[in-house]
C-alpha positions as CSV (number, residue, x, y, z in Angstrom):
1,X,-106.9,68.2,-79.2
2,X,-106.7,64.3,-79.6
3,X,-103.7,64.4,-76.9
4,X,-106.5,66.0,-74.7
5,X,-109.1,64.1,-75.2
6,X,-107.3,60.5,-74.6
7,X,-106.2,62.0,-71.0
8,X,-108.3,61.2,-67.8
9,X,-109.7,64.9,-67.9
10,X,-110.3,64.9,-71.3
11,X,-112.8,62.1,-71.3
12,X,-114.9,63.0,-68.1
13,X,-115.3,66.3,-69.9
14,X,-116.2,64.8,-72.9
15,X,-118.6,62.2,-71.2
16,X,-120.4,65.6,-69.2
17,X,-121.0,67.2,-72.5
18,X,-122.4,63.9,-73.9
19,X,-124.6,63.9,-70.7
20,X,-126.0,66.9,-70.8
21,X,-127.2,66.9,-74.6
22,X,-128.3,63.4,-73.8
23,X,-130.5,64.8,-71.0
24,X,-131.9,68.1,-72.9
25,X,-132.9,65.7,-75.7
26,X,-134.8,63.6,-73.1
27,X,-136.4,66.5,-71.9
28,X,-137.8,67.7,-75.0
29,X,-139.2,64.3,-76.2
30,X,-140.6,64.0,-72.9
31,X,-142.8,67.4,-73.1
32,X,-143.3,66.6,-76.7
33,X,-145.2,63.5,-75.9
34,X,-146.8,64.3,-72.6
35,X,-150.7,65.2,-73.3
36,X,-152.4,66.6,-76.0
37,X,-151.2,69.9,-76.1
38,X,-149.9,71.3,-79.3
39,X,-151.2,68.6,-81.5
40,X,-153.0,69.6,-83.7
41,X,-156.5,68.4,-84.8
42,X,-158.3,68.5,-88.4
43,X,-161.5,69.0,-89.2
44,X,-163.0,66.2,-91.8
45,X,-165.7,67.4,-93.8
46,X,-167.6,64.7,-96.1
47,X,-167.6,65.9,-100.1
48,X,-169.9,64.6,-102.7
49,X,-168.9,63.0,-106.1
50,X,-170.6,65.5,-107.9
51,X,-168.9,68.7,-105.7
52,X,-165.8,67.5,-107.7
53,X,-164.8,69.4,-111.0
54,X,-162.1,67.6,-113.5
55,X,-159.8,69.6,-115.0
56,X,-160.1,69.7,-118.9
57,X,-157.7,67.0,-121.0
58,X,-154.2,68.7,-121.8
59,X,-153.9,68.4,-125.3
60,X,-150.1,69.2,-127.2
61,X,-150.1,69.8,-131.0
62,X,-146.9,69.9,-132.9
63,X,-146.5,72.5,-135.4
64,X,-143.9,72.2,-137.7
65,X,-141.9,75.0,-139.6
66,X,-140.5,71.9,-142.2
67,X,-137.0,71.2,-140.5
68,X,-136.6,67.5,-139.0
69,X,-135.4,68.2,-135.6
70,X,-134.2,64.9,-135.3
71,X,-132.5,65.3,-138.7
72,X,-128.4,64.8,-139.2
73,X,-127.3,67.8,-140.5
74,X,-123.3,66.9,-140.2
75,X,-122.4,66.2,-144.4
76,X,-120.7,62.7,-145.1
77,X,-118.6,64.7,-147.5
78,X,-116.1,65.9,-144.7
79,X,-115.9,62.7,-143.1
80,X,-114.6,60.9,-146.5
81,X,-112.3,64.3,-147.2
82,X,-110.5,63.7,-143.4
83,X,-110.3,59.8,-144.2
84,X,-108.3,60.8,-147.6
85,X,-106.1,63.0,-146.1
86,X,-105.3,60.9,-143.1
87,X,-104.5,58.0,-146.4
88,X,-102.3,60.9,-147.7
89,X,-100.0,61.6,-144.3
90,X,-100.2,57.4,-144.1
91,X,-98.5,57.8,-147.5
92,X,-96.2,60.8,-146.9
93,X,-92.5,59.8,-145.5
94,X,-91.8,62.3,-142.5
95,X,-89.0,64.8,-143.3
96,X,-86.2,63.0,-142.3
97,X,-82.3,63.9,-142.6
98,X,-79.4,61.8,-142.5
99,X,-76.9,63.8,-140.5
100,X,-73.7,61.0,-140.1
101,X,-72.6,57.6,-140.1
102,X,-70.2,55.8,-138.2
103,X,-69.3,52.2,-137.4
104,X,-72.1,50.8,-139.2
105,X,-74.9,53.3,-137.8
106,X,-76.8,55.8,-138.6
107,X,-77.3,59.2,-137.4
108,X,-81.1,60.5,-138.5
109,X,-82.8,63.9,-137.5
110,X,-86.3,64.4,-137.8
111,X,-88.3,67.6,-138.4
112,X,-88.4,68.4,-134.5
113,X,-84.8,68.6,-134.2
114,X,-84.6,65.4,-132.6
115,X,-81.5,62.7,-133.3
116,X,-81.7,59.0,-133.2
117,X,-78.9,56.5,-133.8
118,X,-79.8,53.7,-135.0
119,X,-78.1,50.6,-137.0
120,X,-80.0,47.7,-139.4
121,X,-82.9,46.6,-138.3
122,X,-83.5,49.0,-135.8
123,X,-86.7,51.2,-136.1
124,X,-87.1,54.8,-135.7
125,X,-90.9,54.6,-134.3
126,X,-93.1,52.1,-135.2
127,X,-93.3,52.9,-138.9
128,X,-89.7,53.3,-139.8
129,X,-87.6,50.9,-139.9
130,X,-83.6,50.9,-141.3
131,X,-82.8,48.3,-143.8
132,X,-79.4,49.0,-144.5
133,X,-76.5,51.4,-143.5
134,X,-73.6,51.8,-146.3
135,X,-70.9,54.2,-146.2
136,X,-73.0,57.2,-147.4
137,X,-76.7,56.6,-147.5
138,X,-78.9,54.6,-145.4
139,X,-82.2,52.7,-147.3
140,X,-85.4,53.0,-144.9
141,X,-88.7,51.1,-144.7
142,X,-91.8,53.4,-144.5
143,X,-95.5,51.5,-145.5
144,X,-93.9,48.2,-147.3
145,X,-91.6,50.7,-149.1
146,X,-88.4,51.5,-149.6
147,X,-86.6,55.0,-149.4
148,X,-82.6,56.1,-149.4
149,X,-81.1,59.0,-147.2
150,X,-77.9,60.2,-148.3
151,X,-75.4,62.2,-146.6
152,X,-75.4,66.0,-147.5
C-alpha cells in the first residue's frame, strides 16, 4: 500500500479522494449556514421570584451500631510474633554440609542441593563467611559467630 501510494498514480488518486471529501464538507457547511432554516427558536417567558419553590435542606444523620469504622482492627501482637521469628531465622545457621576438601578449599552443600567451593575468606552469600579450612573441618562465620563443619 505505501509502495502505491508514493507512485505518480497513487498520489493523484489520493489527492481526488481528498478533494471530494474536502468538497462534500464545503457543501454541507455551506447549507448549514445559508438562511434561517432549521434553526431553531425558543420561546422566553418571564418568571417571578415568588413562582420559584426551594427544595427542602438535605439533612444526613449518622447512626451508629457502636463499631469505629475508622477503627484498626489488625492486633500489634502478630506484628511483634513475625519480628521474633524473623530474630529467630537471623539466629538459626542454614543447614549446611561439608562434603570435601582439597588443596586448601572447601567443598559445602546447602539444603537446596547446591555446592559451593570456596577457600578462607571467601563467603558463601552475604552472611557466611569461611574463616578457616584444615584438613577435616572447616570453621564458618554466621552473625559475629563462629561455627565448625566437619567431614562426615
Amino acid at each position: 500500500m505505501k509502495e502505491f501510494l508514493e507512485t505518480t498514480l497513487g498520489k493523484v488518486l489520493l489527492g481526488g479522494v481528498v478533494a471530494i471529501v474536502w468538497g462534500i464538507n464545503f457543501i454541507s457547511f455551506s447549507e448549514l449556514s445559508s438562511g434561517n432554516e432549521g434553526v431553531a427558536i425558543q420561546k422566553q417567558e418571564e418568571v417571578q421570584l415568588s413562582d420559584l419553590v426551594v427544595p427542602e435542606k438535605a439533612v444526613y444523620q449518622y447512626k451508629s451500631n457502636g463499631r469505629d469504622p475508622f477503627s484498626n482492627t489488625k492486633k500489634p501482637a502478630k506484628e511483634v510474633s513475625v519480628i521474633e521469628e524473623n530474630k529467630k531465622k537471623e539466629l538459626e545457621l542454614p543447614a549446611l554440609k561439608l562434603t570435601g576438601i582439597f588443596d586448601g578449599m572447601a567443598a559445602i552443600s546447602d539444603e537446596a542441593g547446591k555446592t559451593y567451593i570456596l577457600g578462607k575468606g571467601e563467603k558463601l552469600n552475604s552472611e557466611i563467611t569461611i574463616e578457616e579450612v584444615s584438613t577435616d573441618s572447616v570453621i564458618i562465620g554466621f552473625n559475629k559467630k563462629k561455627f565448625t563443619l566437619t567431614l562426615e
